[in-house]
ChimeraX commands (.cxc) that place a marker at each C-alpha (Angstrom):
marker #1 position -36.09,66.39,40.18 radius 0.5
marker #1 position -39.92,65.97,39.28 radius 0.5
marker #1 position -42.75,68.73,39.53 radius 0.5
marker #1 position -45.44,65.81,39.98 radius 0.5
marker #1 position -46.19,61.90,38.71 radius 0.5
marker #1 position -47.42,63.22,35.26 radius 0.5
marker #1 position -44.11,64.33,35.13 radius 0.5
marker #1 position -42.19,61.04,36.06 radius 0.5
marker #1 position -44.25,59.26,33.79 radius 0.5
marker #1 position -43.30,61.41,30.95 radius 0.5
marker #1 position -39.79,61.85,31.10 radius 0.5
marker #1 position -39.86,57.89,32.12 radius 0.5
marker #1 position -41.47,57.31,28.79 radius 0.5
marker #1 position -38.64,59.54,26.70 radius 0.5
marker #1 position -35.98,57.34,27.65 radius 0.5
marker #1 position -38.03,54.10,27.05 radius 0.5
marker #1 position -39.60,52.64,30.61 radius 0.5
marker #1 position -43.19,52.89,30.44 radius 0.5
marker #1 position -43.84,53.70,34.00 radius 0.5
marker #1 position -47.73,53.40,35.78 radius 0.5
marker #1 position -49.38,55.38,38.52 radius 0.5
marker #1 position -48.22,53.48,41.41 radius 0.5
marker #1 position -44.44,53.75,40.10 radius 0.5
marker #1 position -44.40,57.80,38.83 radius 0.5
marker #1 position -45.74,58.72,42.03 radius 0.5
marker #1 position -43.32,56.29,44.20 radius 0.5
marker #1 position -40.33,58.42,42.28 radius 0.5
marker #1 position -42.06,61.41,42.37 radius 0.5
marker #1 position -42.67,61.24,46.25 radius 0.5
marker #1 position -39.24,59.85,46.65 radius 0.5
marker #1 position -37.28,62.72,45.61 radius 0.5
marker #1 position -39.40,65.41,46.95 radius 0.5
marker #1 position -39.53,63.98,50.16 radius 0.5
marker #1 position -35.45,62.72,49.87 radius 0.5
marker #1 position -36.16,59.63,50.79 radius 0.5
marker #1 position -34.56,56.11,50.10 radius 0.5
marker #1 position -37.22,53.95,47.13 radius 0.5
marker #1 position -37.22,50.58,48.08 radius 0.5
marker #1 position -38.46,48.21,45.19 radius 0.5
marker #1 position -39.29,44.78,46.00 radius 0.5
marker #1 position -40.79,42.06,43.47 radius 0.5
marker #1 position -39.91,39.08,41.14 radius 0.5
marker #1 position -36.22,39.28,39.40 radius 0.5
marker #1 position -36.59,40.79,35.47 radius 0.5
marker #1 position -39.74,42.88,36.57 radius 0.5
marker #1 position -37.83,46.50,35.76 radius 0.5
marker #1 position -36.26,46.94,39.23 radius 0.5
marker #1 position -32.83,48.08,38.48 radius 0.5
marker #1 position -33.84,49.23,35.23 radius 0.5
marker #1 position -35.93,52.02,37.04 radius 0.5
marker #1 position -32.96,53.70,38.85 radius 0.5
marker #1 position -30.87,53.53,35.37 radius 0.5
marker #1 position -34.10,55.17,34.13 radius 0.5
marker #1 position -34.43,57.35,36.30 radius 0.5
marker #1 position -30.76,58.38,36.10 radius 0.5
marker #1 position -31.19,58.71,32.44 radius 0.5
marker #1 position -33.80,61.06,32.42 radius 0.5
marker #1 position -32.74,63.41,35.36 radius 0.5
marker #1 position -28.54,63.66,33.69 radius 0.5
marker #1 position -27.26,61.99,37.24 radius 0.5
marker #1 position -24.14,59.83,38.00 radius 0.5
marker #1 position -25.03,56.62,38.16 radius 0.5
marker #1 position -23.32,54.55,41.09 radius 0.5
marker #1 position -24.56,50.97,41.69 radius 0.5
marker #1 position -23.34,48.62,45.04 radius 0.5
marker #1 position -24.45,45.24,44.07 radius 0.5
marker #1 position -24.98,43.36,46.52 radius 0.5
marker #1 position -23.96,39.33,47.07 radius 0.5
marker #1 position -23.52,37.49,50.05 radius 0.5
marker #1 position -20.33,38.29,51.94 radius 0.5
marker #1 position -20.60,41.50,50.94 radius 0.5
marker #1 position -18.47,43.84,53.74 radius 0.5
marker #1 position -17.81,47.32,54.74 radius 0.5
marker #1 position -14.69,47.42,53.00 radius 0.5
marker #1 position -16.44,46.70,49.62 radius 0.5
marker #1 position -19.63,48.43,50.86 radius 0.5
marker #1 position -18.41,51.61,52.14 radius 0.5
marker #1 position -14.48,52.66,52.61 radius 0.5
marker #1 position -11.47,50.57,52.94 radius 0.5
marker #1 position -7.83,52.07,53.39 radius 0.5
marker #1 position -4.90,51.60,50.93 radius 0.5
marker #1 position -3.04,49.25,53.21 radius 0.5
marker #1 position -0.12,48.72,50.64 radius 0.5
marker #1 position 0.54,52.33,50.56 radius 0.5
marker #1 position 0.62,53.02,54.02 radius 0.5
marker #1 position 3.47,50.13,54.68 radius 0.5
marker #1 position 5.33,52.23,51.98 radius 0.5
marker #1 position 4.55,55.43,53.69 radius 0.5
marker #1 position 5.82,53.74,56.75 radius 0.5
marker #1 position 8.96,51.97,55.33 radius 0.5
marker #1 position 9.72,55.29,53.53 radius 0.5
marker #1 position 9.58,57.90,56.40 radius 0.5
marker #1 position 10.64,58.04,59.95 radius 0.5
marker #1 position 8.23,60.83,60.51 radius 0.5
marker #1 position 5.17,60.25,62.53 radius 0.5
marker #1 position 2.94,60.68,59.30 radius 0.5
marker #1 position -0.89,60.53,59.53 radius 0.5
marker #1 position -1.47,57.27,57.63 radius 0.5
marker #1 position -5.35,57.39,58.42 radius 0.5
marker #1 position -5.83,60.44,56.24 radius 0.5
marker #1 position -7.69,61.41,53.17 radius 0.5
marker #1 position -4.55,60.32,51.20 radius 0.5
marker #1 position -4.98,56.91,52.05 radius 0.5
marker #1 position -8.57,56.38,51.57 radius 0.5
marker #1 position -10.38,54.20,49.08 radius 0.5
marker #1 position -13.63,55.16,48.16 radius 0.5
marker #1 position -16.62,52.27,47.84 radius 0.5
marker #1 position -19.59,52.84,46.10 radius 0.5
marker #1 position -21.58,54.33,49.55 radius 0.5
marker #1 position -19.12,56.78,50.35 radius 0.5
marker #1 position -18.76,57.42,46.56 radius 0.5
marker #1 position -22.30,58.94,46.42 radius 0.5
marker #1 position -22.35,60.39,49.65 radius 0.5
marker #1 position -19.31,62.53,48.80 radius 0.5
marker #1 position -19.93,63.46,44.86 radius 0.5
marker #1 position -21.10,66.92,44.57 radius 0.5
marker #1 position -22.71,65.88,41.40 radius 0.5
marker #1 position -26.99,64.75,40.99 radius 0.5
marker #1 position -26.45,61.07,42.12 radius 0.5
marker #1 position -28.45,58.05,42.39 radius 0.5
marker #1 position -27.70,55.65,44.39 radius 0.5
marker #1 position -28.97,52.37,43.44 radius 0.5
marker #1 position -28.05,49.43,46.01 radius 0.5
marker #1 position -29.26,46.36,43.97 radius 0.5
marker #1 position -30.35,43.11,45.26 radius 0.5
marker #1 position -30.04,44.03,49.20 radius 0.5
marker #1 position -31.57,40.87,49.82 radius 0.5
marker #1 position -28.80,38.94,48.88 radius 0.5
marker #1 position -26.59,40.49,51.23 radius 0.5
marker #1 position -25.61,39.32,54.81 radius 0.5
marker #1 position -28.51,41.18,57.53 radius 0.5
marker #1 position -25.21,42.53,58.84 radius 0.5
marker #1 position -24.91,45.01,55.93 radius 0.5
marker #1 position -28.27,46.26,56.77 radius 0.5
marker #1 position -26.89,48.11,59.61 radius 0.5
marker #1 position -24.05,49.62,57.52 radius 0.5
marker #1 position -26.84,50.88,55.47 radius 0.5
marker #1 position -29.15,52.53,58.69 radius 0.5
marker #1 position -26.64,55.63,59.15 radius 0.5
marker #1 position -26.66,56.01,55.22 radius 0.5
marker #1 position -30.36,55.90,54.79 radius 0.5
marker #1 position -31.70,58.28,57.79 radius 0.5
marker #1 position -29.00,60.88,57.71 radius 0.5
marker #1 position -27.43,60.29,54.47 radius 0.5
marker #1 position -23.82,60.57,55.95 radius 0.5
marker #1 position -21.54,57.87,57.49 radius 0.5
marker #1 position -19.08,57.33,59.87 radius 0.5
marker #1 position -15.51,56.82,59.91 radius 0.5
marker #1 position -13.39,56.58,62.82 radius 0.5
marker #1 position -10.54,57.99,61.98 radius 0.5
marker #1 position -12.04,61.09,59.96 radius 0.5
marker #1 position -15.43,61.42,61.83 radius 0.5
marker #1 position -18.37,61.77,60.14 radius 0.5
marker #1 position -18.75,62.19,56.35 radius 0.5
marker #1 position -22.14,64.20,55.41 radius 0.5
marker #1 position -23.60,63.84,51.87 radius 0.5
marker #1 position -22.05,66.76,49.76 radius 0.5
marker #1 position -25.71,66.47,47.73 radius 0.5
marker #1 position -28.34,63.79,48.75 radius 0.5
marker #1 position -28.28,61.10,46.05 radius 0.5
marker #1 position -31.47,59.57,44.94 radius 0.5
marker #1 position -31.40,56.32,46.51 radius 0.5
marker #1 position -32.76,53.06,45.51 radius 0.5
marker #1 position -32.60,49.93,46.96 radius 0.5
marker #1 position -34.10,46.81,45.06 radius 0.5
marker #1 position -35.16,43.07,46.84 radius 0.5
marker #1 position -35.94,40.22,45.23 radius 0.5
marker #1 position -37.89,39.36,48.53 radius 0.5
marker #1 position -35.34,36.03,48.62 radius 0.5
marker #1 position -35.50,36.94,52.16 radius 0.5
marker #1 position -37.25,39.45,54.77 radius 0.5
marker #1 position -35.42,42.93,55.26 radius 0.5
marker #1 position -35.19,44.27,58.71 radius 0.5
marker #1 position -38.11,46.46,60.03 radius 0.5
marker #1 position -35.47,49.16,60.67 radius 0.5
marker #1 position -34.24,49.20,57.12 radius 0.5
marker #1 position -37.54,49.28,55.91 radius 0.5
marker #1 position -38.65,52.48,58.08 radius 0.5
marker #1 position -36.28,54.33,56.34 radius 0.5
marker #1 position -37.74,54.40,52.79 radius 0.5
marker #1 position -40.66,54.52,50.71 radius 0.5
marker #1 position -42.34,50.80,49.46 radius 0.5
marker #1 position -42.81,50.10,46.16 radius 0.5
marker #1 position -44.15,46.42,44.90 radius 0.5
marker #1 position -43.41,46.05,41.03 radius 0.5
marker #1 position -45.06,42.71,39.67 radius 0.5
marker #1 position -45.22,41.54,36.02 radius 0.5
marker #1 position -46.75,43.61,34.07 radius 0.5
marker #1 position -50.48,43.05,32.37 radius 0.5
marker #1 position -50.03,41.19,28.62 radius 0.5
marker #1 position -50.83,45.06,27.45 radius 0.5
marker #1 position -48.49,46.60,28.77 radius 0.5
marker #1 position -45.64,44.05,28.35 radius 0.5
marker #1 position -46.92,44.47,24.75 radius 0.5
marker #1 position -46.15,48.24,24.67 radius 0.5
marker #1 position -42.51,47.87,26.61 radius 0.5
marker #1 position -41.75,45.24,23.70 radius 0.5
marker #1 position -42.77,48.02,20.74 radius 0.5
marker #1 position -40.75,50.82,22.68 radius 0.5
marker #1 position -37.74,48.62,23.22 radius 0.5
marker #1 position -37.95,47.26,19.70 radius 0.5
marker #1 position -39.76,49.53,17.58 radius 0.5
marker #1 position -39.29,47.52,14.70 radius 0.5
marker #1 position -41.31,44.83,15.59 radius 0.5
marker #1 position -44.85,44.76,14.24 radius 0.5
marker #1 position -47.74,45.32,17.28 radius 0.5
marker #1 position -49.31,42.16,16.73 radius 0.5
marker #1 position -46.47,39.67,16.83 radius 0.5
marker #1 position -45.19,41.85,20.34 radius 0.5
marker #1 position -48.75,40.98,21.51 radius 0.5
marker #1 position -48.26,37.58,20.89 radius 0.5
marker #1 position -44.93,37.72,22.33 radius 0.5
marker #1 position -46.35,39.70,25.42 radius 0.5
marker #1 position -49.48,36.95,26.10 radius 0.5
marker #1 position -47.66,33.24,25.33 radius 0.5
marker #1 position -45.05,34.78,27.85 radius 0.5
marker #1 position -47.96,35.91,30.49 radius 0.5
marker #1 position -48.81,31.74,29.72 radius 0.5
marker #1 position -45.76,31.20,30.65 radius 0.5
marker #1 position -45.60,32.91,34.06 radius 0.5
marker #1 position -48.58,30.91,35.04 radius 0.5
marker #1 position -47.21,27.65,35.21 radius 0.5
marker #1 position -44.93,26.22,37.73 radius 0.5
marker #1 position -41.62,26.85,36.56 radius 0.5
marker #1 position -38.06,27.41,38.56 radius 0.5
marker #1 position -37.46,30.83,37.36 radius 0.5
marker #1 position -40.24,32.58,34.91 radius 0.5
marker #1 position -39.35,34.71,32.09 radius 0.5
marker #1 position -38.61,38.33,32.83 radius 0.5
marker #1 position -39.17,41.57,31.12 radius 0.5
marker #1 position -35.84,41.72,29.44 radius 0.5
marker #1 position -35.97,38.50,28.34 radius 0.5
marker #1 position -39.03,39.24,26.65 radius 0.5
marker #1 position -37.56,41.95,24.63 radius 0.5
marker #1 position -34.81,39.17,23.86 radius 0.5
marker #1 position -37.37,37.17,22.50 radius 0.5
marker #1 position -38.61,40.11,20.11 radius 0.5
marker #1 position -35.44,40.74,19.27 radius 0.5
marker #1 position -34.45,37.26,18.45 radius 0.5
marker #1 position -37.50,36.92,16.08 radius 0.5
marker #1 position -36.79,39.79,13.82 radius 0.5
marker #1 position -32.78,38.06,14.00 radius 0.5
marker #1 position -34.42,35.00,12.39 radius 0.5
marker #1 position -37.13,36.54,10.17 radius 0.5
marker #1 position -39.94,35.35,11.56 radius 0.5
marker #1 position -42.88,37.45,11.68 radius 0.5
marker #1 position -45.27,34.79,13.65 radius 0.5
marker #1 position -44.55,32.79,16.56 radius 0.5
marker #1 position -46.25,29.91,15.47 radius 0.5
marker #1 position -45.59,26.68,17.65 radius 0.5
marker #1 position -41.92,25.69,15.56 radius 0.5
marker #1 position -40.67,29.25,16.85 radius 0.5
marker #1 position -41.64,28.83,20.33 radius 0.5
marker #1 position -40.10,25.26,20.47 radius 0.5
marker #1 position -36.78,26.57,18.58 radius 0.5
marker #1 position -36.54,29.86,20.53 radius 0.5
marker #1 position -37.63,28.51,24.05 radius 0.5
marker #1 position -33.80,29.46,25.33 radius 0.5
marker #1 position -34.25,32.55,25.19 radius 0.5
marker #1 position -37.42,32.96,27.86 radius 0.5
marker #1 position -36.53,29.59,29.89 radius 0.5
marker #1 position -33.08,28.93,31.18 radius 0.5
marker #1 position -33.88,25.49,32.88 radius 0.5
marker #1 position -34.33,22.43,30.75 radius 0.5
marker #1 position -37.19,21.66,33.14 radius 0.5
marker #1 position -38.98,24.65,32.41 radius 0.5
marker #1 position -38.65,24.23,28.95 radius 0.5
marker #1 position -40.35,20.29,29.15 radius 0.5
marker #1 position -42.94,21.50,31.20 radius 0.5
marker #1 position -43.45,24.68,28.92 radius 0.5
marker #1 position -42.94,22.12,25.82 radius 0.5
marker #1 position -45.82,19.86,27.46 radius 0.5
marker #1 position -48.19,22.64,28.64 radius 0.5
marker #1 position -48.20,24.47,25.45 radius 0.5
marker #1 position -48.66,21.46,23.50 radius 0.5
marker #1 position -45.64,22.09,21.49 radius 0.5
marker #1 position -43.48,19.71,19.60 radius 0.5
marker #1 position -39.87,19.37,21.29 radius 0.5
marker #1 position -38.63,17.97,17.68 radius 0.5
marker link #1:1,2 radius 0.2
marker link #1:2,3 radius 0.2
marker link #1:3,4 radius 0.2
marker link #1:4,5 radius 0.2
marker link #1:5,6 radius 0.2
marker link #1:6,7 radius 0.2
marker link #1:7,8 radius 0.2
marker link #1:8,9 radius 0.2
marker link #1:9,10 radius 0.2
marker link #1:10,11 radius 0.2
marker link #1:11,12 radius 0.2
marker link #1:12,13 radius 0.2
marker link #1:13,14 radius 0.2
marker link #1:14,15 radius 0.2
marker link #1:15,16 radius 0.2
marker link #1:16,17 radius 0.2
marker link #1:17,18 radius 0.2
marker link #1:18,19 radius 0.2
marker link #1:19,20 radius 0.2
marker link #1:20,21 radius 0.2
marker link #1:21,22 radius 0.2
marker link #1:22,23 radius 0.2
marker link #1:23,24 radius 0.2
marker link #1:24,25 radius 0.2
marker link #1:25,26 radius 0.2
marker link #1:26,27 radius 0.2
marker link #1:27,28 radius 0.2
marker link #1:28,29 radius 0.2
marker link #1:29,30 radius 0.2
marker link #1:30,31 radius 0.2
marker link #1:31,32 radius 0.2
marker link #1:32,33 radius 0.2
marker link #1:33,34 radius 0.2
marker link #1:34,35 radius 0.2
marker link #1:35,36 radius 0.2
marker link #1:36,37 radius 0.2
marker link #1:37,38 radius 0.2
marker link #1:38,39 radius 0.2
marker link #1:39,40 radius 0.2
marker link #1:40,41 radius 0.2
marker link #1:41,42 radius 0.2
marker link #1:42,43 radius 0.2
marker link #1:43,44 radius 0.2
marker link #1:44,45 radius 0.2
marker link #1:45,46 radius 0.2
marker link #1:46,47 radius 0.2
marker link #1:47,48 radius 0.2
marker link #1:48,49 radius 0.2
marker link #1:49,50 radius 0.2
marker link #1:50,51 radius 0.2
marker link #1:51,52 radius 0.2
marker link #1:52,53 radius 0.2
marker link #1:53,54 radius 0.2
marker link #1:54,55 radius 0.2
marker link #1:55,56 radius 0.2
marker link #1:56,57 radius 0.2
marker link #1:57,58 radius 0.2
marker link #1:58,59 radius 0.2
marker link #1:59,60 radius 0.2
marker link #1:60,61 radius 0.2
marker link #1:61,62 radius 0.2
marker link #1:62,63 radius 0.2
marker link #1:63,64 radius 0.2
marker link #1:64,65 radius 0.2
marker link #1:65,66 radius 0.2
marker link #1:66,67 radius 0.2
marker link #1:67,68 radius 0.2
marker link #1:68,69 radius 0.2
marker link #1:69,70 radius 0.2
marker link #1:70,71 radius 0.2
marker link #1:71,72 radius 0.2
marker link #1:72,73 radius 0.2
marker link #1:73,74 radius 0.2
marker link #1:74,75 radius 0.2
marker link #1:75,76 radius 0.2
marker link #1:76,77 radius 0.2
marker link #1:77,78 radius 0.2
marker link #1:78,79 radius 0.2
marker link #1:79,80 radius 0.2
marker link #1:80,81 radius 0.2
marker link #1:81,82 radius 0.2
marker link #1:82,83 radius 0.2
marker link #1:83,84 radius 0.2
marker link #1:84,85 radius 0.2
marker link #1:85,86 radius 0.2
marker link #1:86,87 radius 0.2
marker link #1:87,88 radius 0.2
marker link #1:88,89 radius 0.2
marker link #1:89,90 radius 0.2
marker link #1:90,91 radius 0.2
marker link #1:91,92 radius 0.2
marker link #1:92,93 radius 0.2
marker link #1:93,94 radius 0.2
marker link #1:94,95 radius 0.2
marker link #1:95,96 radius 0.2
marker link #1:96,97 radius 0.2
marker link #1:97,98 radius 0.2
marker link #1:98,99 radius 0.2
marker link #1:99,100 radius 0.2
marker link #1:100,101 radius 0.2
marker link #1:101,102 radius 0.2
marker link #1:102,103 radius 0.2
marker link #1:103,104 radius 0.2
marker link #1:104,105 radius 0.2
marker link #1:105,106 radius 0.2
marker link #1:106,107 radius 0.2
marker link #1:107,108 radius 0.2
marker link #1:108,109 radius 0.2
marker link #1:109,110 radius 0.2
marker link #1:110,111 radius 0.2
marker link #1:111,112 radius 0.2
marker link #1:112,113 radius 0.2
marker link #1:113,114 radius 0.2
marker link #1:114,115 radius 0.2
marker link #1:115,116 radius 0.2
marker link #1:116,117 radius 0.2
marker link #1:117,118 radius 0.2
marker link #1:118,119 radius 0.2
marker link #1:119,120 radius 0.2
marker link #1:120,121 radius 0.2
marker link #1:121,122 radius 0.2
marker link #1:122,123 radius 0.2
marker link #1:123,124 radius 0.2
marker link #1:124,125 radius 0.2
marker link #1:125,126 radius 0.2
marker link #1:126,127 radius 0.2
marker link #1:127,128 radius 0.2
marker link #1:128,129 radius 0.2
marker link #1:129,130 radius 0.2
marker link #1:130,131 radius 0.2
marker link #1:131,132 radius 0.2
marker link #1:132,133 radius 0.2
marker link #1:133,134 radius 0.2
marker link #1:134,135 radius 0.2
marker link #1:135,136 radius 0.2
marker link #1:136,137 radius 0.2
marker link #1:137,138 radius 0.2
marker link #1:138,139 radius 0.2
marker link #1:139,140 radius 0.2
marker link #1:140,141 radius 0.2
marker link #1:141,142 radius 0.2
marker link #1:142,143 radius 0.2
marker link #1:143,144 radius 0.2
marker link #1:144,145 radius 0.2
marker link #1:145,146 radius 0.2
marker link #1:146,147 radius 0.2
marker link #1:147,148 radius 0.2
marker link #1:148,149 radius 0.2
marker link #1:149,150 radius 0.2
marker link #1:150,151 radius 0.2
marker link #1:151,152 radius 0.2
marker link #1:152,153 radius 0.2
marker link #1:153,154 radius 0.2
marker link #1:154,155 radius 0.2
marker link #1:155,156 radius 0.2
marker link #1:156,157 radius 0.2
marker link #1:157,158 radius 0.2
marker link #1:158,159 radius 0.2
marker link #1:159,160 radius 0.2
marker link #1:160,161 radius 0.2
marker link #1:161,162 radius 0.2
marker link #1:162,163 radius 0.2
marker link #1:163,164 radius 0.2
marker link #1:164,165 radius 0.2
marker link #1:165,166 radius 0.2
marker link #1:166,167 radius 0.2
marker link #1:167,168 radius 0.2
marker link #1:168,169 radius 0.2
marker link #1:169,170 radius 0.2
marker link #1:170,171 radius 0.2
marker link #1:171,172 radius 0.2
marker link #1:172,173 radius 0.2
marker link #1:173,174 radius 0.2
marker link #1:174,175 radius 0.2
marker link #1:175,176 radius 0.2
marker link #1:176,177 radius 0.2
marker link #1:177,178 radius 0.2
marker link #1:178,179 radius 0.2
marker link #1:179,180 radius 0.2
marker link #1:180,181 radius 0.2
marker link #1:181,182 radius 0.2
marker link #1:182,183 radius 0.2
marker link #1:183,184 radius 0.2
marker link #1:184,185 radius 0.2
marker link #1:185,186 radius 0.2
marker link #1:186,187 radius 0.2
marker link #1:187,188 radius 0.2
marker link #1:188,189 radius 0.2
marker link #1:189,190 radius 0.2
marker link #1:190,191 radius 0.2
marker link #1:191,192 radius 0.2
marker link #1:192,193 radius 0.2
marker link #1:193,194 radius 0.2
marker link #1:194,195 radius 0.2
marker link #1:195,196 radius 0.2
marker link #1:196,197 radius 0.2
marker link #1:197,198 radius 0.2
marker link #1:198,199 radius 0.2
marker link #1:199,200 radius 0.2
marker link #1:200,201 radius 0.2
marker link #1:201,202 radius 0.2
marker link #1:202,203 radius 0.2
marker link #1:203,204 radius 0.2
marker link #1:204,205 radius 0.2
marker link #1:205,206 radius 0.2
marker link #1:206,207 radius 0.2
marker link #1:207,208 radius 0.2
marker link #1:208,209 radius 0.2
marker link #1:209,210 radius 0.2
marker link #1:210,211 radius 0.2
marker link #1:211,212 radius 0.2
marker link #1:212,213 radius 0.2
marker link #1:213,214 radius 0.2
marker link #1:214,215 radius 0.2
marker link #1:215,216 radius 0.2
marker link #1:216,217 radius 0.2
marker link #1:217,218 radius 0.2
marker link #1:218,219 radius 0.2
marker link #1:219,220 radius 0.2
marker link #1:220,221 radius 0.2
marker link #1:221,222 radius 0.2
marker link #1:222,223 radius 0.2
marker link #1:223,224 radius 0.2
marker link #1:224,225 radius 0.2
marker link #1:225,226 radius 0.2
marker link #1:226,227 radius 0.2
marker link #1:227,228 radius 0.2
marker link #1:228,229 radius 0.2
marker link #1:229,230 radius 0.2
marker link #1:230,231 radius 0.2
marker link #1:231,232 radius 0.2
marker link #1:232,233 radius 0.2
marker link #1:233,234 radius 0.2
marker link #1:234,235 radius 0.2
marker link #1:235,236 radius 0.2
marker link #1:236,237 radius 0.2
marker link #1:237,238 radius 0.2
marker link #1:238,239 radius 0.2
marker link #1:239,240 radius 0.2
marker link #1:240,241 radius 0.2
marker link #1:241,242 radius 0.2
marker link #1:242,243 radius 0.2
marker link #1:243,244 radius 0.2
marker link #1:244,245 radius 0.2
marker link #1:245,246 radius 0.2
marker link #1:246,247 radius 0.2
marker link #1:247,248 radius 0.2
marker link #1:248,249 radius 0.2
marker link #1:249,250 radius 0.2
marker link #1:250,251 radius 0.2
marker link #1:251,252 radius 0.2
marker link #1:252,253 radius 0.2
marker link #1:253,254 radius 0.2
marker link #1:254,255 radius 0.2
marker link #1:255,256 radius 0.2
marker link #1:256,257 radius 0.2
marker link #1:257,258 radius 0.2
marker link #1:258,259 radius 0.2
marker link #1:259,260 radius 0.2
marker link #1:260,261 radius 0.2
marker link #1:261,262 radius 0.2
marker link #1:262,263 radius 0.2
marker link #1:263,264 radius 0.2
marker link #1:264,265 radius 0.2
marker link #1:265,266 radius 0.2
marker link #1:266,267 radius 0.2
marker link #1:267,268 radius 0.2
marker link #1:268,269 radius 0.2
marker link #1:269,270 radius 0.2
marker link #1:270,271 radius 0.2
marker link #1:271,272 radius 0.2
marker link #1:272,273 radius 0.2
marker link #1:273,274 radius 0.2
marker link #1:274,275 radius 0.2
marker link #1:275,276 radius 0.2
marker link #1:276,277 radius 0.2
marker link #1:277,278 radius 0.2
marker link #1:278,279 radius 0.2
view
């Protein structure tokens, strides 16, 4: 996929995510060596965004298991087509093979496993999944095929590029960890928040993103429920040239504070912090 980091971090860059050193050559080592990325760090640090980036740039399928809890094989991996066997039943006398190709349903695992096509796999949030889908995932990740009983085993057709992401809501299991590559993505420096704002909205003049970039790095620093992410940054730019306004003087912060905060208690304490007028 990549001939070396340089690489990663150049093709990264055409299609908009300004990649560093410690990310290129995470993706770079992660394809040559066909193993699983897992990405760990806050929520709205450029997690997922980095597997639909590195999609982008490489021309591969895209196929995304999100993950929530509750979250079961049948969703996960394979389930069969239940209704259409009972018809295949009702219909025939014949001692037809109901457990059969015919009757399968594919889920986004077996999906990339089977597609013949460049694939990445990205399996988002695995933290927020029950540890039980962990070990649906061990198979997947060590010898990229999977099991079914009544087919037998399913290799990949074409490894996919996989990548898993955690919010680190919780610990994942030493044996899932094994499997893959560790990368730790944290907020990025003012600077370079500042440069993902002028490539996402190259509109914006490079002062008012660095403003943007450092009252949101402010932000970050105090002790709020959930602190602004990367996206929502670009929101913020975005929502500035929407109104006009070419400085984010203390009236825009106050008036556009919805857009970076989502919890009226982060806003007071961001409203009392910054010394801002909640008028």
């Amino acid at each position: 996929m990549f001939d070396s980091p340089a690489e990663v971090t150049e093709r990264l860059a055409a299609v908009d995510y300004l990649s560093d050193d410690a990310i290129s050559t995470s993706v770079f080592l992660a394809a040559a060596l066909g193993k699983p990325l897992l990405v760990e760090g806050p929520a709205g640090v450029g997690k997922t965004q980095l597997a639909k980036a590195v999609a982008q740039t490489t021309g591969a399928g895209l196929v995304r298991l999100q993950c929530y809890e509750g979250l079961d094989e049948a969703r996960a991996l394979y389930e069969w087509n239940y209704k259409k066997q009972l018809l295949r039943i009702q219909a025939t006398s014949a001692d037809d093979d109901i457990f059969s190709e015919e009757f399968l349903l594919e889920r986004p695992l077996l999906k990339a496993i089977r597609s013949a096509e460049p694939t990445v796999l990205l399996i988002d949030e695995t933290d927020k999944a029950d540890v039980e889908v962990e070990g649906l995932l061990l198979e997947l990740l060590s010898d990229f095929q999977i099991t079914i009983p009544e087919l037998g085993t399913i290799a990949a057709t074409r490894r996919p590029f996989v990548v898993l992401t955690s919010n680190a809501t919780r610990e994942l299991s030493e044996a899932l960890k094994r499997r893959c590559l560790y990368l730790h993505i944290e907020y990025p420096t003012p600077e370079r928040e500042r440069d993902i704002v002028l490539a996402q909205v190259p509109s914006i003049r490079a002062d008012l993103a660095e403003q943007l970039a450092r009252t949101v790095a402010t932000m970050r620093a105090l002790e709020l429920k959930k602190a602004p992410s990367v996206a929502e940054t670009v929101d913020w730019a975005n929502t500035l040239l929407a109104l006009g306004r070419d400085e984010l003087d203390e009236a825009t912060v106050a008036g556009t504070l919805g857009v970076v905060l989502k919890h009226a208690s982060d806003q007071a304490r961001a409203i009392k912090e910054l010394g801002l007028s909640d008028a």
